[in-house]
Each structure stands twice: as C-alpha cells, then as structure tokens.
Backbone as CSV, one residue per row, in Angstrom:
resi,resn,N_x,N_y,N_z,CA_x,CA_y,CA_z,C_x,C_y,C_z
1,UNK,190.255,142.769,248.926,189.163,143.288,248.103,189.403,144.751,247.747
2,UNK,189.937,145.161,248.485,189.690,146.715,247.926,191.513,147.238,247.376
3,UNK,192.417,146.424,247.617,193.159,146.435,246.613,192.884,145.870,245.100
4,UNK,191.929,145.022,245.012,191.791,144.415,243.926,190.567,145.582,243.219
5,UNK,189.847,146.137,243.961,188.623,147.196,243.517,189.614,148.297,243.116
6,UNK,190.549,148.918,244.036,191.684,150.381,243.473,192.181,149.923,242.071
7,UNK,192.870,148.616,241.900,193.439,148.549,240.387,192.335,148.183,239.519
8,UNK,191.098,147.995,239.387,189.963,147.636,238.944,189.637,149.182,238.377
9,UNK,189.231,149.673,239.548,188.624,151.030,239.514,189.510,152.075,240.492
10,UNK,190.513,153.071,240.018,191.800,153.695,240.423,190.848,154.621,240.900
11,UNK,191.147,155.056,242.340,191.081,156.259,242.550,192.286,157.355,243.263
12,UNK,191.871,157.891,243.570,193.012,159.429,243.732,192.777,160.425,244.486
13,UNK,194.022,160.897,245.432,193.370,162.035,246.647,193.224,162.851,245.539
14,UNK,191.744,163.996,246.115,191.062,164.782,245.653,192.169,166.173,245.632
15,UNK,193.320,165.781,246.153,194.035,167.171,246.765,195.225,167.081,246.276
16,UNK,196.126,166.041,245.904,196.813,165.734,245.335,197.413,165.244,244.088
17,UNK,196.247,164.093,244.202,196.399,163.546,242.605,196.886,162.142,242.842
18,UNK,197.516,161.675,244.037,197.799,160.258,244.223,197.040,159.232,245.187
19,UNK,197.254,158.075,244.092,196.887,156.811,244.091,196.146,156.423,245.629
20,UNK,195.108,155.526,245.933,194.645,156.138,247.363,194.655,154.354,247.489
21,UNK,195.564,153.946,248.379,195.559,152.565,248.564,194.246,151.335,248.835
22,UNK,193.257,152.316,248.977,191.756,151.655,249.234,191.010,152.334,249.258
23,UNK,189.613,152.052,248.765,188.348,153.016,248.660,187.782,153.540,249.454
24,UNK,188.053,154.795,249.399,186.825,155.728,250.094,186.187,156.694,250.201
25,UNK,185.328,156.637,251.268,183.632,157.578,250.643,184.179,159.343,250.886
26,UNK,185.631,159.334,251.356,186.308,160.397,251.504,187.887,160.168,250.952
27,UNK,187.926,160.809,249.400,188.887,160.239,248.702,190.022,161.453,248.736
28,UNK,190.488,161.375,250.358,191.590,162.091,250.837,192.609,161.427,251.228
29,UNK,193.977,161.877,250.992,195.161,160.389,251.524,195.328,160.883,252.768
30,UNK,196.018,159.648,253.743,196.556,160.028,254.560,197.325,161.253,255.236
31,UNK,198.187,160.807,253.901,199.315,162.340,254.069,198.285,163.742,254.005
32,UNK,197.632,163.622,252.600,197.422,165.001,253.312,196.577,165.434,254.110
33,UNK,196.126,164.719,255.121,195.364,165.132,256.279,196.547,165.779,256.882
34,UNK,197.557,164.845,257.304,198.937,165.822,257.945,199.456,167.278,257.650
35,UNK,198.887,167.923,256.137,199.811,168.693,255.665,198.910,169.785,255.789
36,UNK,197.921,169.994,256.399,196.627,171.308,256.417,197.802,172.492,257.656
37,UNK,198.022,173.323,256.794,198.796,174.231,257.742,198.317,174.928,259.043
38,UNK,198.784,174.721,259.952,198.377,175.402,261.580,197.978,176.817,261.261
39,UNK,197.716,177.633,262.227,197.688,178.865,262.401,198.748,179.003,263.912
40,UNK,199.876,180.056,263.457,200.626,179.914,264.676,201.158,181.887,264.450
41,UNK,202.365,181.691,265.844,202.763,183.175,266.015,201.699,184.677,266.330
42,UNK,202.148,185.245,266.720,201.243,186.326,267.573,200.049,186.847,266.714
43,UNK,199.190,186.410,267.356,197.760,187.204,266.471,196.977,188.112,267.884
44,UNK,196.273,188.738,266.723,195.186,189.372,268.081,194.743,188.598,269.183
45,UNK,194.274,189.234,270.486,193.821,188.407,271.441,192.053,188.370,270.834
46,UNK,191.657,189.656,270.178,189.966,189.463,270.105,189.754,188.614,268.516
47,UNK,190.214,189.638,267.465,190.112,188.867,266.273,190.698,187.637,265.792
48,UNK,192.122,187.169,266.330,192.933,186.076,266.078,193.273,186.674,264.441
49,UNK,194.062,187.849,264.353,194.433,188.034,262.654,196.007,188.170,263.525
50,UNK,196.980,187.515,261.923,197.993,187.728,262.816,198.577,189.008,262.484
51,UNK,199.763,189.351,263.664,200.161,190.390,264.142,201.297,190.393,262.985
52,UNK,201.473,191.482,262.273,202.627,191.279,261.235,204.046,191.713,261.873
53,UNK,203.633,192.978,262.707,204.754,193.889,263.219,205.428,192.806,264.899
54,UNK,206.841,193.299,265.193,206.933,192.415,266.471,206.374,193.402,267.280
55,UNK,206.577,194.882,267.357,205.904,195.684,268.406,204.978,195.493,268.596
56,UNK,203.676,195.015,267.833,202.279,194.546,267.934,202.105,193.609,269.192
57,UNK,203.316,192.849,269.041,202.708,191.527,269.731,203.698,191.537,271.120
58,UNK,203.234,192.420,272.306,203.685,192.660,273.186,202.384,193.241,274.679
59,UNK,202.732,192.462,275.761,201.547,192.723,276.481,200.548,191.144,275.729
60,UNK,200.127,191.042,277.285,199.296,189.729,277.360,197.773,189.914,276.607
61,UNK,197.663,190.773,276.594,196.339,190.704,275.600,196.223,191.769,274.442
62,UNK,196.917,191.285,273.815,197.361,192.168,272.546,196.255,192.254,271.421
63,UNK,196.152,193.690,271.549,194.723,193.903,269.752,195.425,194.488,268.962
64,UNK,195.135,194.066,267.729,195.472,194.516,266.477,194.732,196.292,266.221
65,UNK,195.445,196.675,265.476,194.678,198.135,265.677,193.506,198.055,265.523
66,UNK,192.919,197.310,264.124,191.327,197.422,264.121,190.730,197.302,264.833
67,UNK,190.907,196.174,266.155,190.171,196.160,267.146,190.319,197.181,268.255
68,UNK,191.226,197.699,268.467,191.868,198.837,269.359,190.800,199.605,268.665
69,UNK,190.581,200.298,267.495,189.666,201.205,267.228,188.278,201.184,266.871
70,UNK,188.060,199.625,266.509,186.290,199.271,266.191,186.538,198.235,266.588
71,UNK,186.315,197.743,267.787,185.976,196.412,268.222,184.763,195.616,268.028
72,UNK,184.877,194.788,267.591,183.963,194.030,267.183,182.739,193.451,268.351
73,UNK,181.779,192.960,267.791,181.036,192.892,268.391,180.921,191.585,268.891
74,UNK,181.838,190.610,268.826,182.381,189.058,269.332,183.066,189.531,270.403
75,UNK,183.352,188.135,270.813,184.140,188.372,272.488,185.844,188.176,271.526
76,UNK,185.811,186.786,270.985,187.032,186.546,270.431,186.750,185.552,269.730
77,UNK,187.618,185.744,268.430,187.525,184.798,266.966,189.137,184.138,267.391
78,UNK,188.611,182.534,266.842,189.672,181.856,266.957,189.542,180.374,265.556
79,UNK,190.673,180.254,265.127,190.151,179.511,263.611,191.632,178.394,264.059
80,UNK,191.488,176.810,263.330,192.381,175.672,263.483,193.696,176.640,262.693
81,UNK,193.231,176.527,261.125,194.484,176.358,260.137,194.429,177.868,259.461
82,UNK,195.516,177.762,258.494,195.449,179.054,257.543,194.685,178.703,256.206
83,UNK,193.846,179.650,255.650,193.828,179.534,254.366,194.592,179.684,253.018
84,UNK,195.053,178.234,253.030,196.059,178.327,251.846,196.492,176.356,251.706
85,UNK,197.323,176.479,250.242,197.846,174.643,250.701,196.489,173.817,250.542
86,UNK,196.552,172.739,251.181,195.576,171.558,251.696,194.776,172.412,252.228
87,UNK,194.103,173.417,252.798,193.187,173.463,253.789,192.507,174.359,252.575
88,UNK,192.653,175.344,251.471,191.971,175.807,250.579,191.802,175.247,249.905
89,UNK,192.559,173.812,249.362,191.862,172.762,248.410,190.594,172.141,248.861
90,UNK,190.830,171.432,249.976,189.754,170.806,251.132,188.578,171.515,251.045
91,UNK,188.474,172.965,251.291,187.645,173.670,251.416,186.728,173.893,250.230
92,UNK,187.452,174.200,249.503,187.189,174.174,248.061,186.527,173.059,247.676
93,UNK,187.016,171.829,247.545,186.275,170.639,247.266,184.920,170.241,247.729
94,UNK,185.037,170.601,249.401,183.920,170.807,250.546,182.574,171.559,249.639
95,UNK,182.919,172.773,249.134,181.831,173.437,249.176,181.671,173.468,247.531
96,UNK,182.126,173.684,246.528,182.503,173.596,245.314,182.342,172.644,244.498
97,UNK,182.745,171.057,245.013,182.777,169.753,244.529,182.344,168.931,244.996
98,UNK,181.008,169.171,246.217,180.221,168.674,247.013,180.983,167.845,247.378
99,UNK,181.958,167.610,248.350,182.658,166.454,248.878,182.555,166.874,250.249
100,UNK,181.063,166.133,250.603,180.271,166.540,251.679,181.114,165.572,252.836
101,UNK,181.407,164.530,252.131,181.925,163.772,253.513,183.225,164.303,254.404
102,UNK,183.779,164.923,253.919,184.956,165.754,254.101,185.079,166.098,255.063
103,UNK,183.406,166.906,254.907,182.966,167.721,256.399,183.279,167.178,257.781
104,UNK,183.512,165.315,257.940,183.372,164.787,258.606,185.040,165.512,259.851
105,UNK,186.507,165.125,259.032,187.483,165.033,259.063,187.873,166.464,259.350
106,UNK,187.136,167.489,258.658,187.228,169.080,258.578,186.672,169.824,260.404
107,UNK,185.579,168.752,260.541,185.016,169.235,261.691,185.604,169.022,262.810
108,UNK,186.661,167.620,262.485,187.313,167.662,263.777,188.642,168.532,264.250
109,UNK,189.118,168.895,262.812,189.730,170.093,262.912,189.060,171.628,263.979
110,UNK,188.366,171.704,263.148,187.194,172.934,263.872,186.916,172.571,265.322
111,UNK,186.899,171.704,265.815,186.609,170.526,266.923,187.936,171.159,267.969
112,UNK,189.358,171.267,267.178,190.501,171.836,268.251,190.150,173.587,267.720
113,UNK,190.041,173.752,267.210,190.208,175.303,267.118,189.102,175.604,268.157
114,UNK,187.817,175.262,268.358,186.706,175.553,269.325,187.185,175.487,270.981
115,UNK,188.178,174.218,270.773,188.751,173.893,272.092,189.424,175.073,272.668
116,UNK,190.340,175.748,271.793,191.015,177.004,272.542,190.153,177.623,273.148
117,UNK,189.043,177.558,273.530,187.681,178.495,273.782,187.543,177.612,275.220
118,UNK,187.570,176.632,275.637,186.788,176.320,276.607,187.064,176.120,277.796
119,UNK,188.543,177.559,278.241,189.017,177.803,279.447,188.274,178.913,279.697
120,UNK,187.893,179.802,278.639,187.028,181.500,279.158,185.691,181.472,278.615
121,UNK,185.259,180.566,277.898,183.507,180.735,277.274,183.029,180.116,278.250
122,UNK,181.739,180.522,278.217,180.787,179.736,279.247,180.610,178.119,278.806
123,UNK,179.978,177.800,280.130,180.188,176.263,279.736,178.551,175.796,279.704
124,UNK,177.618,176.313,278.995,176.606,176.185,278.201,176.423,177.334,277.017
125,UNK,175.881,177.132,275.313,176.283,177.889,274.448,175.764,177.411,272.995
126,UNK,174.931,178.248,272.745,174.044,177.810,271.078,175.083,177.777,270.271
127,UNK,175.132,176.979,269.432,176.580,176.811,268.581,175.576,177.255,267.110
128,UNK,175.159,178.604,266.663,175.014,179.067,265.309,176.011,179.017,264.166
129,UNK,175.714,178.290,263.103,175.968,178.482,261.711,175.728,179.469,260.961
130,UNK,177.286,180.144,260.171,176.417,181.252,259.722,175.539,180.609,258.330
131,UNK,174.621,181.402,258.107,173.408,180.803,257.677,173.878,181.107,255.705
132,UNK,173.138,180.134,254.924,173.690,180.787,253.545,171.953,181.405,252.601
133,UNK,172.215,181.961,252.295,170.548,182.465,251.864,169.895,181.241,250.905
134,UNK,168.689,181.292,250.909,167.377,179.859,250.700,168.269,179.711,249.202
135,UNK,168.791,180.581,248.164,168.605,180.197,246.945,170.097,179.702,246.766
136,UNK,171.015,180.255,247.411,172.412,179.394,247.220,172.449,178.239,248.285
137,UNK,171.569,177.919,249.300,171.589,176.424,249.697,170.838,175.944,248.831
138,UNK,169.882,175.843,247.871,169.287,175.141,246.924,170.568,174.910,245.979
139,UNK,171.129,175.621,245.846,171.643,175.471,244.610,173.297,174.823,245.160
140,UNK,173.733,174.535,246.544,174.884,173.665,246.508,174.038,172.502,247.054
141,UNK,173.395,172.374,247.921,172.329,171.571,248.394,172.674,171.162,250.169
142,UNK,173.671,172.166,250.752,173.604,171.748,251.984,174.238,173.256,252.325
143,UNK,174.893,173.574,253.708,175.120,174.594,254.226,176.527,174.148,254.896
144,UNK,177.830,174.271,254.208,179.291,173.575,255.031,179.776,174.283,256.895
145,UNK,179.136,175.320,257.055,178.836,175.968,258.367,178.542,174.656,258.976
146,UNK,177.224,174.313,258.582,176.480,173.409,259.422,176.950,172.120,259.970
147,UNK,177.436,171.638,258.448,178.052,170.593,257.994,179.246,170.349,259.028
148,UNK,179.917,171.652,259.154,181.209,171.269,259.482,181.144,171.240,261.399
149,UNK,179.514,172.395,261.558,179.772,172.472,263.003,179.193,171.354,263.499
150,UNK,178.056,170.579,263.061,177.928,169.369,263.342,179.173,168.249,263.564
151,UNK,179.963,168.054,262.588,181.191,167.496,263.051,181.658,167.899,263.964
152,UNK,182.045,168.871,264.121,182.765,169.381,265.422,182.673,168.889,267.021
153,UNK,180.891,169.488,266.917,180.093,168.923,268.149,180.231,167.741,268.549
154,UNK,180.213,166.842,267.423,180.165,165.180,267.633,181.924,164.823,268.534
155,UNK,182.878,165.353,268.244,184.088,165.124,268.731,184.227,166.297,269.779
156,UNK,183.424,167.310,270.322,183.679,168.068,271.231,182.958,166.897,272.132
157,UNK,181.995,166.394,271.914,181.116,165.518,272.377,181.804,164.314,273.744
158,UNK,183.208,164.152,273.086,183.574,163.339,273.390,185.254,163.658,273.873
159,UNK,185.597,165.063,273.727,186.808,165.774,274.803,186.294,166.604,275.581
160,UNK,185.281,166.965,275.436,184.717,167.970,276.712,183.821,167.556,276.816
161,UNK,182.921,166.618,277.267,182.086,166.277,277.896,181.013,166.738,278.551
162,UNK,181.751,167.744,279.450,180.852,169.112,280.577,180.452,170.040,279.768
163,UNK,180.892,170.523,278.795,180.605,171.580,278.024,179.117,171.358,277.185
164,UNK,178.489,172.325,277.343,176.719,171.983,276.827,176.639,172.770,275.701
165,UNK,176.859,172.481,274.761,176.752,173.214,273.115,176.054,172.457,272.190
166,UNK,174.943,173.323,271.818,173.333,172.584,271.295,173.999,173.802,269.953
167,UNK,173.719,172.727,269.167,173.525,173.012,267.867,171.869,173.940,267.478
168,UNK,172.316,175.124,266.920,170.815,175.890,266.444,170.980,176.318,264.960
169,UNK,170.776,175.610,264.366,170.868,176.167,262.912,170.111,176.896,261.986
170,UNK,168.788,177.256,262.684,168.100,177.871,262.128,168.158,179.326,263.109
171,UNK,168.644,179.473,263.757,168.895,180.825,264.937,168.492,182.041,264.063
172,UNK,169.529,182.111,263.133,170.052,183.169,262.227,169.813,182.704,260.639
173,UNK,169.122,183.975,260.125,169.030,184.172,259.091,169.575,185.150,258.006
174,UNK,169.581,184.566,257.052,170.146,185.343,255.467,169.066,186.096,254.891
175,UNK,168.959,187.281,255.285,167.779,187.568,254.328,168.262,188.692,253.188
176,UNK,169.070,188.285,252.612,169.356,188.600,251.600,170.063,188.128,250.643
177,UNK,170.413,187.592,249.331,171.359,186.992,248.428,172.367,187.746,248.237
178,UNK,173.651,187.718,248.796,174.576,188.690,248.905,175.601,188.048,247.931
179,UNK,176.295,189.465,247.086,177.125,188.660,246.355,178.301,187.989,247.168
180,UNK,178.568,187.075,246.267,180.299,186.399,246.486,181.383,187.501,247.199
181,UNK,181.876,187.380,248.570,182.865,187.721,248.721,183.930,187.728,248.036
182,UNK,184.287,186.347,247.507,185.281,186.541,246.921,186.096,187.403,245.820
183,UNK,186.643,187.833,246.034,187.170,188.865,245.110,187.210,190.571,245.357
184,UNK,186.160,190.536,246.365,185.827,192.261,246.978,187.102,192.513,247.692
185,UNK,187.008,193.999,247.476,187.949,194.513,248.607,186.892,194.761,249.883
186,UNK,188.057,194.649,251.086,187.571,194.928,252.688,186.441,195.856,253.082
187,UNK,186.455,196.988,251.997,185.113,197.440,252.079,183.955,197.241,251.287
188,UNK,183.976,196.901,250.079,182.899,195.822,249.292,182.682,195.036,250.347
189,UNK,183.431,194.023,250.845,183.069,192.931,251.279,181.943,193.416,252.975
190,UNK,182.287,194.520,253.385,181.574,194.688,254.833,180.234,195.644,254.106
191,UNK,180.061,196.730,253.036,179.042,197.058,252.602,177.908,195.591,252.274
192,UNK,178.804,194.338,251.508,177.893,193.629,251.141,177.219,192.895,251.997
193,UNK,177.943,192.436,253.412,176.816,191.992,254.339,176.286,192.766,255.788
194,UNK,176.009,193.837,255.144,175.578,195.163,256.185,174.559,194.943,256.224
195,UNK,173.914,194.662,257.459,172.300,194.157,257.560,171.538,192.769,257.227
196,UNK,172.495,192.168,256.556,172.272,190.834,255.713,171.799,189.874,256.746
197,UNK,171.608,189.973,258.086,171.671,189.005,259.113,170.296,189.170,259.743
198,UNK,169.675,188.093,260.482,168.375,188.488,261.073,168.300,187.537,262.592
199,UNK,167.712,187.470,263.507,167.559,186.365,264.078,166.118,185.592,263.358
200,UNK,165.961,184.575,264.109,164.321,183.949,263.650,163.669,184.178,265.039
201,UNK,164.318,184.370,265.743,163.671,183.908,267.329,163.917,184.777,268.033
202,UNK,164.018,186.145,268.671,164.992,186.734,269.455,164.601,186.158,270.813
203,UNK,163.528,185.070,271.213,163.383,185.397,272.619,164.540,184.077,272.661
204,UNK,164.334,183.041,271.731,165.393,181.982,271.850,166.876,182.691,271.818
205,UNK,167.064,183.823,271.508,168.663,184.282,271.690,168.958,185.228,273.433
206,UNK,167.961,185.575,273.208,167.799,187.060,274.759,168.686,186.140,276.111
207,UNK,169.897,186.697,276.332,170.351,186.482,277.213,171.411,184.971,277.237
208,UNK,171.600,184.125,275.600,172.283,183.252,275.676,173.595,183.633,275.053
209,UNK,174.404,182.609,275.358,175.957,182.861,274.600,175.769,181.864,273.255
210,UNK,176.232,182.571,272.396,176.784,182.060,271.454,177.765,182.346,270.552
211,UNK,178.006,180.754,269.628,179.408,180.596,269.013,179.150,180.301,268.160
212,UNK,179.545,181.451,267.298,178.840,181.612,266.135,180.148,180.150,264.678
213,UNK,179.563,180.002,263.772,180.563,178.999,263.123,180.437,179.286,261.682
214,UNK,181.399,179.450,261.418,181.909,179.408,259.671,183.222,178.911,258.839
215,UNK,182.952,178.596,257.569,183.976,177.964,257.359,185.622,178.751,257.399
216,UNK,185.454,179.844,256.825,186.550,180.814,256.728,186.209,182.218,257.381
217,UNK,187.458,182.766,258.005,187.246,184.667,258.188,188.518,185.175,257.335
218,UNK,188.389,186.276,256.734,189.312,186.825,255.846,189.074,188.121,256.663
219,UNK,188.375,189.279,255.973,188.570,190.281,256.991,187.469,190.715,258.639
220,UNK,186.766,189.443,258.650,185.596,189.439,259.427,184.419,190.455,259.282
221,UNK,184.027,190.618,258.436,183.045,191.386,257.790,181.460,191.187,257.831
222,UNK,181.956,189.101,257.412,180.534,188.512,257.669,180.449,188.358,258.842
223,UNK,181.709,187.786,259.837,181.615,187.247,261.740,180.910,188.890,262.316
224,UNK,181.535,189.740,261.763,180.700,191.182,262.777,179.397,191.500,262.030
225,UNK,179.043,191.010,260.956,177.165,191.446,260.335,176.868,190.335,261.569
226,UNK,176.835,189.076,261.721,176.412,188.069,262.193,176.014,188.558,263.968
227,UNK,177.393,188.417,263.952,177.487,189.018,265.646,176.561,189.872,265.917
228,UNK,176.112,190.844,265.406,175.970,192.435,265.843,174.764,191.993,265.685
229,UNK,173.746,191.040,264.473,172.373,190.650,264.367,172.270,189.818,265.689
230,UNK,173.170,188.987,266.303,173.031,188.442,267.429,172.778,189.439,268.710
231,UNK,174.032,189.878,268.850,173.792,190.714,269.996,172.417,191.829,269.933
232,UNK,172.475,192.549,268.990,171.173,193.391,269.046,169.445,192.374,269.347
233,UNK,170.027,191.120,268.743,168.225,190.528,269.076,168.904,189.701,270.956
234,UNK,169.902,190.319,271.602,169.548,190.067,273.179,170.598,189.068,273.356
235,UNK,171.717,188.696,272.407,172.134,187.612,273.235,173.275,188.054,273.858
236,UNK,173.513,187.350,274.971,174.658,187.665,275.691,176.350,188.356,275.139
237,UNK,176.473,186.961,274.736,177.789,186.984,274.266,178.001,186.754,273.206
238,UNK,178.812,186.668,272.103,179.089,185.837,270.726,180.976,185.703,270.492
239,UNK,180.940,184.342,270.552,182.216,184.014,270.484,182.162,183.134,268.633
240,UNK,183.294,183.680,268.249,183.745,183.101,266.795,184.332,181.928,266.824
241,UNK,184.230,180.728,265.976,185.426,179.562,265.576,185.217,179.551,263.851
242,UNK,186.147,179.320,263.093,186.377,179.152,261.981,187.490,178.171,261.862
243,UNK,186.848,177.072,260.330,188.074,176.037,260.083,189.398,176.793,259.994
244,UNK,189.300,177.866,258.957,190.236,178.680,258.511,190.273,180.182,258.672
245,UNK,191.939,180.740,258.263,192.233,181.998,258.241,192.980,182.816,257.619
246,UNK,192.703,183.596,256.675,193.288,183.853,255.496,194.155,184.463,255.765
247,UNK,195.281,184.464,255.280,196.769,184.834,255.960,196.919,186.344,255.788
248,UNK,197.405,186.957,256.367,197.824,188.748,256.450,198.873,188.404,255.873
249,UNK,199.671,189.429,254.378,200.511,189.890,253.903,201.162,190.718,254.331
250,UNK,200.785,192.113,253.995,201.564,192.634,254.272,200.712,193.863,255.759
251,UNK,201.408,194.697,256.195,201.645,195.514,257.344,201.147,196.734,257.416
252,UNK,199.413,196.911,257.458,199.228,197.759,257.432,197.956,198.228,258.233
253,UNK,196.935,198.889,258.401,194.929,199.560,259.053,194.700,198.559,258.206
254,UNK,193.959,197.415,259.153,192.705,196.946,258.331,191.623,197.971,258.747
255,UNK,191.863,198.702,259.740,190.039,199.581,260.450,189.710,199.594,259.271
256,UNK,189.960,200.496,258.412,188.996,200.959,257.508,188.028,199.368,256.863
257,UNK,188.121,198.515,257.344,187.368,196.960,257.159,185.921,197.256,257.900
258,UNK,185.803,198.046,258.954,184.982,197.413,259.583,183.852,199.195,259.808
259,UNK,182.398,198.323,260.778,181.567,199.337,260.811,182.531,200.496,261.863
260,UNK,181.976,201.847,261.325,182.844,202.999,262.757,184.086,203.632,262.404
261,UNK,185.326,201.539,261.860,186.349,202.351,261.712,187.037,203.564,260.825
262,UNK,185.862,203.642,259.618,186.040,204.796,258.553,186.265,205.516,259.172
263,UNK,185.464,206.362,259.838,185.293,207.604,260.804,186.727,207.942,261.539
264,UNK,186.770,207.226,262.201,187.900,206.751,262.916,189.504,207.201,262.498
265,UNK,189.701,206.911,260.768,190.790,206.869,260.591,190.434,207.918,258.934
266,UNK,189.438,209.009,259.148,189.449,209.890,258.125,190.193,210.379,257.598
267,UNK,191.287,211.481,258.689,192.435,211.992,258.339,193.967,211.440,258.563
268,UNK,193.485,210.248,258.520,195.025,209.135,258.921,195.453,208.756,257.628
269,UNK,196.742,208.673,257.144,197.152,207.887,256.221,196.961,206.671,256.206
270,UNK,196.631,205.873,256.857,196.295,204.710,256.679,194.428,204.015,255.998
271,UNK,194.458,204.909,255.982,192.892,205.052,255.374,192.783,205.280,253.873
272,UNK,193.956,205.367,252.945,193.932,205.425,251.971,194.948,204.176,251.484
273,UNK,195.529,203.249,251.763,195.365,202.005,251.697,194.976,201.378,250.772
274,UNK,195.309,200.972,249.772,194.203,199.900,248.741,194.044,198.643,249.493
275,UNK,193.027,198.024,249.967,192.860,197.051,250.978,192.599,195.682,249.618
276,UNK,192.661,195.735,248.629,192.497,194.899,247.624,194.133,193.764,247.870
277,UNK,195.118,194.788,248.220,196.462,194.277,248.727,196.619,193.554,249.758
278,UNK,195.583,193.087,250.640,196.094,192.870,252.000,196.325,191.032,251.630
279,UNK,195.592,190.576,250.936,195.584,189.429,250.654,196.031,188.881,249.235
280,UNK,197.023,187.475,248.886,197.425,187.275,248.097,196.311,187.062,246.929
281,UNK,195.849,186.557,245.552,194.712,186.487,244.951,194.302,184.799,245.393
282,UNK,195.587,184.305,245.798,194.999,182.584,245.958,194.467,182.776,247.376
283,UNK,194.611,183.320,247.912,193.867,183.788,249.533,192.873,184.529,249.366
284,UNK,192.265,184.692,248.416,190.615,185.563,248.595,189.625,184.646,248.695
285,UNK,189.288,184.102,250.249,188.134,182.850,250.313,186.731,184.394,250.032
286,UNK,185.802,183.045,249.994,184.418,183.839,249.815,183.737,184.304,251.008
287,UNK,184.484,184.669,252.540,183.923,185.447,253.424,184.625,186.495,253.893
C-alpha cells in the first residue's frame, strides 16, 4: 500500500529532495537522519564553544577566554550537533515550515546531548524552555524549545530512569518582542535580549536547578539573559542543552559578546574585532 500511495502521490525528504520509499507524517529519509553533523574536538568546559587555538585546549577544565573573563551565569552549556548541513535544514524546516513532527526525531537528539549532563547535574531539575514572546508563538503556532524538550524528556524517560526532570514551560517569560537574532552582530544580539527574561513564579524557582532548553546557541547571549533571569529570581543552578551549535570560524575575544566583558577588554586589541566575522552568513541561526 504505501508503495502503491508514493507512486500515486510522490513524496520527498524535506532535506534533500529524494524519493521517500513510504509515507510519512515526518517526510525525512533515512539517510539523512545519519548525516546531522556531531559536535566534536576541544571546546570549553563551561560554554561548550569550540576551542580554535591547540594552546586553548590544555588542562582538564579548559575555558575559553570569554568565560575566563565573564563567566556566565550557567554552570555549563552543552549542545548534540553543529549548526550547519542537515541539522540547519531540519531546524529550519522545524521552525520555518512548521514540520512540527520533526520535533519528535530532533528531541532525541537533544535527548544525548542532555545525557552528557547526568554524571555532574543534580539528579532532580525543572527542564525550562526558553520561552518565545505571546505574538511570535501566535504567529508560528507552537514554541520548538518546548517542542523539542518534550521529546527529549520522553527518551530521557527511558535511559535514565533515576533522573527526575519535570518539564516547566511556563517558568520563564518573554516580556518583550525582541528582534530576530539573526543577522546581528555579538553585541546587537546581547543588547537585544538584555532584560528580555522574567520568571512567572520566583517562589517555584527559589532554590531549584535548572536546565534551561533551546533550539540553537551561537554566541549565548539569549542562554545568559535567560540564566541570569533564573538565577536572580533564586534558583540554584542553571545548566544549558541545545540541539545545536553554531560553528566558530575563525580565532579570536568573543568577551566583548557578553554582559561585564566590554569593560574587561577596553584597552585590549581584541575588543575592536568586528564580531559580525566570527560566523559564516549560512551559520547566523536566530539565537
């Protein structure tokens, strides 16, 4: 039947363009589930950006300078794949071409990237979505954070077992319509969600851990607005997972990315930087 339904009515991976041997409600092929690129080689121990230089990546708990000089307000960000290939089409489709079911297959991705987490995180932990403001969830009609951390949960559900991670999706709020990341440079992008974050509840946060979830981090701009609205309304800890991670080019201060590190690196050459460079233009996701 459903060879006779494909030559009837042809369909086609959403990512590729080829022929999909039988129908489905997720019109991704096989193959390219295989081809979503890892994230590998020395990255930070707190942010997970990778390390470009080899001197960087020496000593067991290695930070990237930005964090050496503005550490973030997470314990440690950790993401499955890179952004680029299959995993920026996927994504793209996900949020762009409502190919909500996606989320399903995406989450279990997110599902191992969370896993690197569950030798040092606590083993109870609000799993927050970052949140998208009331008028751009009207207008895609769901929230892929959510989407995707729900998947996740469902297959953490069932490799970690012991681990107690309650989904809170309303924790954290958007209270503001912030423009599109995409396309800002590192400091556009951290001016635009400066404050943008709220809790709903602080007594529901005072004193819990959480892991915070989004689809992409590029220069973590939105993961530290998020965090820092967390930690200031009382919660313990805040640990990062992301599907994806937008690849580092070339070798240079992200500080000047983040809150503090301006200050920090006033009279440094590295502070004059065009940070518009750090990323290729097909690598500018929208966080």
């Amino acid at each position: 039947m459903d060879a006779l339904s494909c030559a009837l009515l042809p369909a086609f991976c959403t990512l590729c363009g080829s022929p999909l041997p039988q129908l489905s409600y997720v019109p991704i092929c096989d193959c390219c589930w295989t081809e979503f690129p890892v994230q590998g080689g020395p990255s930070c121990a707190r942010c997970g950006d990778t390390l470009a230089a080899p001197k960087q990546a020496s000593g067991p708990t290695t930070l990237c300078r930005s964090c050496r000089l503005a550490p973030p307000p997470f314990v440690r960000a950790v993401a499955f794949g890179l952004y680029q290939d299959r995993m920026k089409a996927a994504i793209h489709a996900l949020k762009y071409d409502r190919l909500h079911p996606a989320a399903q297959g995406l989450g279990q991705m997110l599902a191992q990237a969370i896993a690197q987490l569950a030798a040092e995180a606590p083993a109870e932990m609000l799993v927050v979505p970052v949140p998208l403001h009331r008028s751009k969830h009207a207008e895609r009609g769901f929230n892929q954070a959510r989407s995707l951390a729900a998947a996740a949960l469902e297959a953490l559900r069932k490799t970690h077992p012991a681990w107690r991670l309650t989904l809170a999706s309303s924790t954290l709020m958007r209270l503001r319509a912030t423009e599109s990341q995409a396309g800002l440079t590192p400091r556009q992008r951290r001016l635009n969600v400066r404050a943008a974050f709220s809790v709903s509840d602080s007594t529901a946060v005072a004193g819990k851990h959480i892991l915070l979830i989004d689809d992409i981090l590029t220069t973590g701009a939105t993961a530290r607005a998020a965090s820092q609205a967390l930690v200031r309304a009382g919660a313990a800890s805040v640990y990062v997972a992301t599907l994806a991670r937008a690849r580092l080019i070339h070798e240079f201060s992200r500080s000047a990315f983040f809150d503090g590190a301006e200050d920090n690196l006033t009279n440094s050459p590295a502070a004059t930087v065009q940070p518009a460079s750090i990323y290729s233009s097909q690598d500018q996701p929208s966080f």
